[in-house]
C-alpha positions, 0 to 999 in steps of 0.5 A, a space after each residue: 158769217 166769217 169776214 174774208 179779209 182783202 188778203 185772204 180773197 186775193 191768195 185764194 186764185 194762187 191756192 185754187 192754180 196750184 190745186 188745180 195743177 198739181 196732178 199734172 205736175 205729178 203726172 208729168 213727173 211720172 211721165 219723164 221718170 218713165 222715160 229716163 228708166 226705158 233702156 235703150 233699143 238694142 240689136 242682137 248679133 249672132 253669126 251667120 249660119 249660110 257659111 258653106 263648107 267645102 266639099 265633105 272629104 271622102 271616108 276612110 276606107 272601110 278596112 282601115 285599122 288604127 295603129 300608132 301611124 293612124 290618124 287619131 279618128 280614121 278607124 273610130 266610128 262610122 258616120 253619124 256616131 261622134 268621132 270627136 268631142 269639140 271642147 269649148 273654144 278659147 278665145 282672148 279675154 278682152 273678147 269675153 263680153 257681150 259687147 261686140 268690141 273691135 280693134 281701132 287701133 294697135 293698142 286700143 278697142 271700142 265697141 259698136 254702139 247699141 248691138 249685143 252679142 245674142 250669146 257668148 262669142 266662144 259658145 258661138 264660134 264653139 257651135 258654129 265651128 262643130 256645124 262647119 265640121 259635121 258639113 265637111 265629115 258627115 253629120 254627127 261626126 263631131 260634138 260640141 262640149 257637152 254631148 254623148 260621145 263614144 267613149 273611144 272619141 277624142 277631144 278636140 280644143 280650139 283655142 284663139 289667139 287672135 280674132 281681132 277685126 281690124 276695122 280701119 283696115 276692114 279686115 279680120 285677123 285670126 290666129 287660132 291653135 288646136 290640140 287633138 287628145 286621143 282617148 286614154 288607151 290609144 295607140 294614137 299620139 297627141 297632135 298639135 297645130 296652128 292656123 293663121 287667117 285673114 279674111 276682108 270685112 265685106 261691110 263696114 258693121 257688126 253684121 260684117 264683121 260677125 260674117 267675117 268671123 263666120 268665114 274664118 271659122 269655116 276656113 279654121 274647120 276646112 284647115 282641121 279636117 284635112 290636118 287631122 284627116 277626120 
């Protein structure tokens, strides 16, 4: 039989301790690494589709003919054939991001926390503003970026100056131009405007702010109806 010094008999508790405890140090260790790479709990925001639009406008009168002093799109198609293609709509860069990002200041931006755009703001606007506009005109009338016009539909290009939500002041800031291209060929000019808006942030969240700019496109959508008198 080995003798077992004094020395040995006494380390060997510290030795069966640390046997013993080492799985659940291993365990714990996995445990925190688990919850250091969890990501945080986000909210997608997107905007509301209950805006209502105003009152469809009446259809051109059925014996309209396009001539040079004819809006662009009175005498294209009838309803429910696109009249008008709905290009991407341009927005500023600093609104390019999924991060919803309002103004606090003249000079500076920051973001609400934990709250991500569920698209991109421009693919957003672009599809809302294109439902905004079949609301007014009749459905199908226009078609966003990518669809199959008629090859005599023009293009339309919404482009946004400023969409700033001007949070200590609750309210939402917009400055949007549009151009009007007729097809090649047409009698019809090119048209050109700018519309300015200011609409009140209802609730002091991105919830509010996403209708605001819902709001905003319905404002832009009823102003471009009766200007190019689609």
């Amino acid at each position: 039989m080995q003798a077992v010094s004094p020395v040995q008999r006494r380390a060997q508790p510290g030795r069966a301790f640390r046997a013993c405890c080492l799985p659940l140090y291993v365990a714990l260790g996995v445990t925190l690494a688990g919850c250091a790479s969890t990501p945080p709990e986000r909210s997608w925001l997107s905007l509301p589709w209950e805006v209502s639009p105003a009152t469809p406008l009446a259809s051109p009168p059925a014996t309209a003919t396009a001539s040079a002093s004819t809006p662009v799109a009175a005498a294209i198609a009838p309803r429910g054939t696109p009249q008008l293609r709905l290009l991407r709509v341009q927005i500023p860069e600093y609104l390019q991001s999924n991060r919803v990002r309002y103004r606090d200041s003249a000079a500076t931006l920051a973001e609400w926390p934990g709250v991500r755009w569920a698209e991109r703001v421009e693919i957003g606007l672009t599809r809302h503003l294109a439902a905004q506009l079949n609301g007014l005109l009749g459905a199908g009338a226009v078609c966003e970026d990518a669809c199959n016009a008629t090859p005599s539909a023009g293009n339309l290009q919404v482009s946004f100056v400023v969409l700033d939500h001007d949070r200590p002041q609750g309210r939402l800031h917009a400055q949007a131009s549009w151009a009007l291209t007729p097809t090649p060929g047409s009698t019809s000019t090119p048209r050109q405007g700018q519309v300015r808006w200011t609409e009140p942030v209802q609730e002091d969240n991105p919830a509010g702010q996403a209708g605001a700019m819902a709001r905003v496109n319905a404002a832009i959508a009823r102003e471009l109806a009766q200007q190019l008198r689609l």
